[in-house]
Backbone as CSV, one residue per row, in Angstrom:
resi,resn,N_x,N_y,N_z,CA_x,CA_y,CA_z,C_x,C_y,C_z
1,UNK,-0.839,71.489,94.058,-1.834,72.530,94.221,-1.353,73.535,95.270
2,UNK,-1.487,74.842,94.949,-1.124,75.936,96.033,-2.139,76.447,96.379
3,UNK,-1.594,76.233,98.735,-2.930,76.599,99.468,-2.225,77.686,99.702
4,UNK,-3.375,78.518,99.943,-2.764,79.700,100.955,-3.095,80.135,102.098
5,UNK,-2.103,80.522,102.859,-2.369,80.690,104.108,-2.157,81.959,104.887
6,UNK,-3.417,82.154,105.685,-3.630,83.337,106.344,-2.767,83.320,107.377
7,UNK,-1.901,84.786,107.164,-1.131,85.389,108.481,-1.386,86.322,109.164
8,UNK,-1.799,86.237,110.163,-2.153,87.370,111.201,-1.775,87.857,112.517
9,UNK,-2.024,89.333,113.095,-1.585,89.606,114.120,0.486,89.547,113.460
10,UNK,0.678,90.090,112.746,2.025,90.834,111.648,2.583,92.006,112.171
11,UNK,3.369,92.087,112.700,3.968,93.660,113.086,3.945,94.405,111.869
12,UNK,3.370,95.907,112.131,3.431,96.863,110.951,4.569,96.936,110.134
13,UNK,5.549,96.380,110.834,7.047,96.911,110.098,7.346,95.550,109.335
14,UNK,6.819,94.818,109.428,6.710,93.142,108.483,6.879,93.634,107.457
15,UNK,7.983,93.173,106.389,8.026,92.865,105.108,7.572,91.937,104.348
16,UNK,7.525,91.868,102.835,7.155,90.571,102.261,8.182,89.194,102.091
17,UNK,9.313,89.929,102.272,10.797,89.226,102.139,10.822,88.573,103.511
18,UNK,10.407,89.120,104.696,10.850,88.831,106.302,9.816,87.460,106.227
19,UNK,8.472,87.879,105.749,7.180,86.595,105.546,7.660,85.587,104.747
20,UNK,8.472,86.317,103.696,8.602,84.605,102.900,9.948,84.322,103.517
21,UNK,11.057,84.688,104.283,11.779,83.688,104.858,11.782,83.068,106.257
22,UNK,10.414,83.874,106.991,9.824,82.988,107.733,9.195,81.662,107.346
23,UNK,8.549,81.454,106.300,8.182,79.857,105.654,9.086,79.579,104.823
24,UNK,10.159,80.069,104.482,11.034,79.137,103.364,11.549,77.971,103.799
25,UNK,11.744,77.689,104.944,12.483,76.449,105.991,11.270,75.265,105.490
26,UNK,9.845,75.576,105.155,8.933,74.355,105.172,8.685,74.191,103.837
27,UNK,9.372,74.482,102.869,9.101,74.551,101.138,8.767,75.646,100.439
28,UNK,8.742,75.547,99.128,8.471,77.097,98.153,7.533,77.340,98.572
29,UNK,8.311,79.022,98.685,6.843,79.883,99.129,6.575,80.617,97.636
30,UNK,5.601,80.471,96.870,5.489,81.334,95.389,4.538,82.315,96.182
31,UNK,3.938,83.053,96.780,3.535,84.067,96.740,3.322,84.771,98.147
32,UNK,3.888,85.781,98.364,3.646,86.252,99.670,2.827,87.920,99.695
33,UNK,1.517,88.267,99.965,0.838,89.308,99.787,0.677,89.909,101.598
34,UNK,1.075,90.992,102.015,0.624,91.815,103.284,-0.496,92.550,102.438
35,UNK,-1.605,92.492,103.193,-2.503,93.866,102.932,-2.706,95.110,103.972
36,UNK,-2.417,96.039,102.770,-3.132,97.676,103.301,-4.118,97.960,103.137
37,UNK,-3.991,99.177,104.119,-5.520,99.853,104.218,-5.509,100.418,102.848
38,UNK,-6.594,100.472,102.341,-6.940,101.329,100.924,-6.948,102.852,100.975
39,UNK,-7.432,102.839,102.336,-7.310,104.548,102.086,-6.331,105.267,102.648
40,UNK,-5.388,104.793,103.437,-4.167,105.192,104.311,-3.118,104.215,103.280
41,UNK,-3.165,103.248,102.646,-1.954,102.623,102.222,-1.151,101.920,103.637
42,UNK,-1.232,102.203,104.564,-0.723,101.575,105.787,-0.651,100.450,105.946
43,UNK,-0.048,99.415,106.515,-0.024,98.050,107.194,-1.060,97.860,107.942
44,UNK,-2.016,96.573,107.327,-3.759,96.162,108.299,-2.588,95.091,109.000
45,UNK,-1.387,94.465,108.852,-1.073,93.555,109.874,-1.364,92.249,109.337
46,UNK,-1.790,91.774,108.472,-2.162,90.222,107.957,-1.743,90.177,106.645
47,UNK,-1.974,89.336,106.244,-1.210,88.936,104.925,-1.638,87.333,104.422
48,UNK,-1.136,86.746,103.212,-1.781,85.610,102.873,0.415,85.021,102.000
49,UNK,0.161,83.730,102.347,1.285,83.025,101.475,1.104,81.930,100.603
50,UNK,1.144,81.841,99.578,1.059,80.725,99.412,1.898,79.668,98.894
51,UNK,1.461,78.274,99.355,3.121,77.383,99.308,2.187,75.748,98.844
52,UNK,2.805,74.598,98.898,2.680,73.743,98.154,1.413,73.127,99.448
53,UNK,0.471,72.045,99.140,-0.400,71.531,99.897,0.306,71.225,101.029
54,UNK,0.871,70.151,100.723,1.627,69.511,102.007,2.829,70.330,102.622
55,UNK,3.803,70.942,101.770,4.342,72.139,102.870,3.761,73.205,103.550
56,UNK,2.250,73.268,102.883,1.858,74.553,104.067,0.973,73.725,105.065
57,UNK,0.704,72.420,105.238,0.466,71.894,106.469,1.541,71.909,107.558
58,UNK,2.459,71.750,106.723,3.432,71.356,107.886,3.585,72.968,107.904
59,UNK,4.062,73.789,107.926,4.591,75.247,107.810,3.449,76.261,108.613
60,UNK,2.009,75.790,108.641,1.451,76.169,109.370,1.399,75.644,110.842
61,UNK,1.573,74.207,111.018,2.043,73.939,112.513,3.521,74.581,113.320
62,UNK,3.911,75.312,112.160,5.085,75.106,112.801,5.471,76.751,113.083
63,UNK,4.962,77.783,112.591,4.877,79.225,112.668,3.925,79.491,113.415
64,UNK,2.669,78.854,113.766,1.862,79.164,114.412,1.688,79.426,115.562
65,UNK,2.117,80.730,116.029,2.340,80.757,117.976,3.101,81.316,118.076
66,UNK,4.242,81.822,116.747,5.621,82.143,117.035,5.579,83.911,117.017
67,UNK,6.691,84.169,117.693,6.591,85.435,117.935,7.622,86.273,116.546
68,UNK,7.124,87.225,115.993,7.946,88.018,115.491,7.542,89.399,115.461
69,UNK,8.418,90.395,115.871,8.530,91.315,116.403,7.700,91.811,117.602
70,UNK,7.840,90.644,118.509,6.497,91.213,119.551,5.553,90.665,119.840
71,UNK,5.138,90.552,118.586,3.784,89.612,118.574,3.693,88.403,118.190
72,UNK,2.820,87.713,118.813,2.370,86.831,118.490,1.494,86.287,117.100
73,UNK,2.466,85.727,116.112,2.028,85.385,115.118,0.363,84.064,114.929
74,UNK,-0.929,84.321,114.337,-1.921,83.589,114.084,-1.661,82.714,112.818
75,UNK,-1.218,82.079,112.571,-1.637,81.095,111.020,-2.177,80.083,110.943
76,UNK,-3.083,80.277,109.944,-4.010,78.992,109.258,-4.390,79.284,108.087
77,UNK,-4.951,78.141,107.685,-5.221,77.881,106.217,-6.775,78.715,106.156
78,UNK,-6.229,79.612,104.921,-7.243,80.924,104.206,-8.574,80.615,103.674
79,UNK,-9.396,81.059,103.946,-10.768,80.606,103.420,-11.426,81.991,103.111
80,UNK,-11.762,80.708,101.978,-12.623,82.146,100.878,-13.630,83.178,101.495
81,UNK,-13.582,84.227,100.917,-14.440,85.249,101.529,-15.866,84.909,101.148
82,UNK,-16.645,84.835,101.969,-18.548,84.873,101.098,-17.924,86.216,100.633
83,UNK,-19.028,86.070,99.296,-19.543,86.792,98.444,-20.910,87.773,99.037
84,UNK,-20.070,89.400,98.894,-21.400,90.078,99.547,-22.870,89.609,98.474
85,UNK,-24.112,89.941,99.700,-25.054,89.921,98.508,-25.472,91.124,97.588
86,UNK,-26.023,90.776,97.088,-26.062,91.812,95.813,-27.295,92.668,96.039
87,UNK,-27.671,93.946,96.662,-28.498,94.517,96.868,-29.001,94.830,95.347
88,UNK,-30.794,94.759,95.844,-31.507,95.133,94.743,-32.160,96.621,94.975
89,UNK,-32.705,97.571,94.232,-33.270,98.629,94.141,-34.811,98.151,94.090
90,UNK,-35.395,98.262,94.634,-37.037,98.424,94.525,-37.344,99.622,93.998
91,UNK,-38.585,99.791,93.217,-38.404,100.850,93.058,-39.802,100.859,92.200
């Protein structure tokens, strides 16, 4: 099963290639996503990977704290967004 895991606090200049060979050392990484701003297209700095159950346990202890480019890298395991609620019209 593939978890994925939240990366944060990402230098703007982070690639998707630089993210996935930062976790390749802890097992396949099949998917590595940075997100932009929607309306600038710019680097928001976080991103999501995802890799096998048990390699992204270990892969998250082990990136977690580490510095790349500066900063101090955040990782943990991604949790679903609530669902906004669904405004109704009265009317």
């Amino acid at each position: 099963m593939v978890k994925s895991i939240y990366v944060g606090n990402l230098p703007f200049s982070a690639t998707e290639e630089e993210v996935r060979q930062l976790f390749a050392p802890y097992g396949a990484v099949h998917t590595v996503k940075l997100i932009n701003d929607r309306e600038t297209g710019r680097p928001r700095g976080f991103g999501f990977v995802g890799m096998d159950a048990e390699d992204a346990e270990v892969a998250i202890a082990k990136v977690n704290g580490i510095e790349m480019g500066g900063r101090t890298l955040r990782v943990n395991e991604a949790r679903e967004r609530p669902m906004p609620h669904s405004r109704r019209v009265h009317g």
